[in-house]
DOZABA-798768 format. One record per residue (C-alpha): residue number from 1; chain; x, y, z. Coordinates in steps of 0.02 Angstrom, whole numbers, plus 32768, in hexadecimal, padded with zeros to 4 digits. Layout:
BEGIN
[pt NUM,'A',[X,Y,Z]]
...
***
This chain:
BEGIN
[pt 1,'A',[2D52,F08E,121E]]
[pt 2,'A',[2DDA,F083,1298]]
[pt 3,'A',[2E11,F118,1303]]
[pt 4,'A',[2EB6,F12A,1371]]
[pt 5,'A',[2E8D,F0AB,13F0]]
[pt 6,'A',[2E41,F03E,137B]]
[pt 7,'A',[2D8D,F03D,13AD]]
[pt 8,'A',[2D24,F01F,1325]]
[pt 9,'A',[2CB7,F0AD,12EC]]
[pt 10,'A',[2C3F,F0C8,1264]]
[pt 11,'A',[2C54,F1A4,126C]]
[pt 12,'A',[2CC5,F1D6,11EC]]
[pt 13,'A',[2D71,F22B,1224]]
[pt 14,'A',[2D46,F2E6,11FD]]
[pt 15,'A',[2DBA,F335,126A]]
[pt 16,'A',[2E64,F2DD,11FE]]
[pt 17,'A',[2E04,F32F,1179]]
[pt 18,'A',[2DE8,F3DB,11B8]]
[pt 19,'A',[2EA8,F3D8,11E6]]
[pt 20,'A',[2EC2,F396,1134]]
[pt 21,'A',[2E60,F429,10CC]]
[pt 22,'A',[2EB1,F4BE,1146]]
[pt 23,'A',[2F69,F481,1139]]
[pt 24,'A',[2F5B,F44A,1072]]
[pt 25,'A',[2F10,F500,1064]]
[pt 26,'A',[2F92,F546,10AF]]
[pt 27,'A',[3011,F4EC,104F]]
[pt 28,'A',[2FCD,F516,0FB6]]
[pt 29,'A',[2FCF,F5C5,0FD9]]
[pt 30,'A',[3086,F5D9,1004]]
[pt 31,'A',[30B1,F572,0F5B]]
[pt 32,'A',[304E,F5D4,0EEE]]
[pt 33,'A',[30A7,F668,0F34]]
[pt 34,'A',[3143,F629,0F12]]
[pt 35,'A',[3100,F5E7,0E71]]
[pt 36,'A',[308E,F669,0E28]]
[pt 37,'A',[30C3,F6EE,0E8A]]
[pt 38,'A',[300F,F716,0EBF]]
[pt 39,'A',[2FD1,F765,0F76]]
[pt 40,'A',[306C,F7C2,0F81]]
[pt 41,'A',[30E9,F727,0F59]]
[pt 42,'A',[317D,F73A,0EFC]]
[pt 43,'A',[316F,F6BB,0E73]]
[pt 44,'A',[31DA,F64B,0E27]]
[pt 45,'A',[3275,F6CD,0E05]]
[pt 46,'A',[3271,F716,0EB1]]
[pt 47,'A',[3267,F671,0F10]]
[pt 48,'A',[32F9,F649,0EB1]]
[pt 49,'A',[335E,F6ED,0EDE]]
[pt 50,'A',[3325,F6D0,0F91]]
[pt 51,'A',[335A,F62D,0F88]]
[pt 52,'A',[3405,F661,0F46]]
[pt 53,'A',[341C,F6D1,0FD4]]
[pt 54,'A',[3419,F64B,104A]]
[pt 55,'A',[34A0,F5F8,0FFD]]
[pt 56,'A',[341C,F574,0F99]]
[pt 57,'A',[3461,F52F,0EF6]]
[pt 58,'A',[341C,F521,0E7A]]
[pt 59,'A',[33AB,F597,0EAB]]
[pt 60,'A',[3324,F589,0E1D]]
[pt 61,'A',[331A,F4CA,0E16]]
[pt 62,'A',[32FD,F4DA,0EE3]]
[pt 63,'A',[327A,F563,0EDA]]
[pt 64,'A',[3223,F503,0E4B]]
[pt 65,'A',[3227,F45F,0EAE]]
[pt 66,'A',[3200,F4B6,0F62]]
[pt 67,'A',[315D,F511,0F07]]
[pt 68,'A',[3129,F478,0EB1]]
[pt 69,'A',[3148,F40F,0F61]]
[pt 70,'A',[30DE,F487,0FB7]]
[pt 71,'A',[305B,F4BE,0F37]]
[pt 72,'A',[3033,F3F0,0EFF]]
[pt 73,'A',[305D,F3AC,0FA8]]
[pt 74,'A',[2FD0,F42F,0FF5]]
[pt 75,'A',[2F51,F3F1,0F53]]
[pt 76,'A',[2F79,F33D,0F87]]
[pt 77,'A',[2F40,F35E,1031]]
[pt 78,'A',[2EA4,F3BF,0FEE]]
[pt 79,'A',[2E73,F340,0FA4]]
[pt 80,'A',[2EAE,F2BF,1005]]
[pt 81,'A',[2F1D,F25F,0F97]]
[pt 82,'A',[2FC7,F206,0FC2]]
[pt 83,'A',[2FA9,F257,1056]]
[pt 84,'A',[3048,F215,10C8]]
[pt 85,'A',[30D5,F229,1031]]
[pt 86,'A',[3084,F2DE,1020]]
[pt 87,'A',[3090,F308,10D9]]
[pt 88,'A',[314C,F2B6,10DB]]
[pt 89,'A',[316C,F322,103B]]
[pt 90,'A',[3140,F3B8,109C]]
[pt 91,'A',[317F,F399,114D]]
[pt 92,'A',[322E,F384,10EF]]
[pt 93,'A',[3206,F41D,10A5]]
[pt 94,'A',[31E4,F464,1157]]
[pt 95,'A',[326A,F421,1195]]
[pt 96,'A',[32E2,F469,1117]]
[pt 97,'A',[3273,F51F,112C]]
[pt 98,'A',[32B6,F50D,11EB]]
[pt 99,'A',[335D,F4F1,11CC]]
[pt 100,'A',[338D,F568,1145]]
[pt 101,'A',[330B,F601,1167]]
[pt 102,'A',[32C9,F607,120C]]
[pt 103,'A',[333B,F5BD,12A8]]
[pt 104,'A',[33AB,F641,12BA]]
[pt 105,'A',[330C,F6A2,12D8]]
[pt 106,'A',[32DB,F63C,1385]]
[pt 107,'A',[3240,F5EB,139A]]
[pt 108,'A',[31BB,F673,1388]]
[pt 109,'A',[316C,F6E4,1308]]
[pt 110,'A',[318B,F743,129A]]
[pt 111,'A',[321B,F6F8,124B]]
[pt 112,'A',[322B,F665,12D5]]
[pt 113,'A',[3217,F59D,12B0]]
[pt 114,'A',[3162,F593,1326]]
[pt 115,'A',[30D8,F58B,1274]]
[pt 116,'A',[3154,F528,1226]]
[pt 117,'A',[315E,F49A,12B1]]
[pt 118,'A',[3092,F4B5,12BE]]
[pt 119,'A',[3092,F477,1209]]
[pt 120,'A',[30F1,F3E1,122B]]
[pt 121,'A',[3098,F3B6,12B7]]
[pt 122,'A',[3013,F3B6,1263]]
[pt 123,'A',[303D,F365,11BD]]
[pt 124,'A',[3093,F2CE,123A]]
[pt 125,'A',[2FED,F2C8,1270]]
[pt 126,'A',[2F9B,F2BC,11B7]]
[pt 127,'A',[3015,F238,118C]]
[pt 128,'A',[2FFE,F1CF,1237]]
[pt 129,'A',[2F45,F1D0,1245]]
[pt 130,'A',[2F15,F1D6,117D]]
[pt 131,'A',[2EA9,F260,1129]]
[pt 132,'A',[2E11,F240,1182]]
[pt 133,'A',[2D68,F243,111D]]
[pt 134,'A',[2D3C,F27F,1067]]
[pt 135,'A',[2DE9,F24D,1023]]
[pt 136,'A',[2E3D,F1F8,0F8B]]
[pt 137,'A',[2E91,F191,100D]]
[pt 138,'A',[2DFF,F142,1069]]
[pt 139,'A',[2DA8,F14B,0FD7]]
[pt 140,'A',[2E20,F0CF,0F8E]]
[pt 141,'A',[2E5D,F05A,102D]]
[pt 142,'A',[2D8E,F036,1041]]
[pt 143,'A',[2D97,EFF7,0F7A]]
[pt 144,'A',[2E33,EF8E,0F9B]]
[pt 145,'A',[2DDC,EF4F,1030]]
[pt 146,'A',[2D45,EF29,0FE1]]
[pt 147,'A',[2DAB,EEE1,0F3B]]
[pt 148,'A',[2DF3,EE72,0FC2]]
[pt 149,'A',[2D5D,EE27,101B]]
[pt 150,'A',[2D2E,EDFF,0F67]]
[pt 151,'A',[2DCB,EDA3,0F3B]]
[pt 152,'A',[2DC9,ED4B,0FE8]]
[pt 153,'A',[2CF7,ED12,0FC9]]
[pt 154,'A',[2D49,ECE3,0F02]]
[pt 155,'A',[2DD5,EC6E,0F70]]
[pt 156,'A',[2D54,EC2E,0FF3]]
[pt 157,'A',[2CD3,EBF2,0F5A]]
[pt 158,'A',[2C59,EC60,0FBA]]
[pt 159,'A',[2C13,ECA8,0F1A]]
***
């Protein structure tokens, strides 16, 4: 397994996947608010009246495809599938989140841009580095590998 300076190492990366599970939990969280309207979110409707307020049209189409962005996009990154379209998907998201909601608030808490640009940072990191250990992802780049050492032994006549 390669790490960032390319040094070969046989230790799984655990700390991409630590990162990985905290951020897609997180994610997943704020989308089932806005989907489910569970831990004190508002749900479907009042995403969509919030999201009328700030001048977002259509508003329901936006808070459906926001929700579903952040709910499936934090799954994906649970799990560790598609993990660098997921963490695009979401810094876009983050990025919008910035722009509409929270710069005219400054930089800091409560209502401030400083979690927001955490969660980019971090999911540029995710999409950078990879998901680390125990995901779909490296689960399925060491098949392809392995797929093509077989084809390459097939091509040699080293079978």
């Amino acid at each position: 397994m390669l790490n960032g300076y390319t040094e070969n190492h046989s230790i799984p990366a655990y700390g991409p996947a630590v990162l990985r599970l905290v951020i897609g939990a997180v994610f997943v969280a704020h989308g089932a608010q806005k989907l489910f309207g569970i831990w004190g979110g508002p749900g479907l409707p009042g995403t969509a009246t919030f999201f009328a307020q700030l001048g977002l049209e259509p508003s329901y189409p936006l808070a459906v495809l926001a929700a579903g962005i952040e709910f499936g996009g934090g799954l994906l990154l649970i799990v560790g599938a598609y993990t660098v379209v997921a963490s695009l998907a979401l810094i876009f998201q983050m990025l919008v989140a910035i722009w509409t909601v929270h710069l005219p608030h400054g930089f800091f808490l409560p209502n401030g841009y400083e979690f927001n640009l955490t969660l980019i940072a971090a999911l540029a990191c995710l999409a950078l580095t990879g998901p680390g250990a125990l995901s779909v992802d490296a689960r399925r780049a060491s098949h392809a590998a392995a797929a093509a050492a077989g084809r390459a032994r097939l091509r040699a006549g080293k079978v």
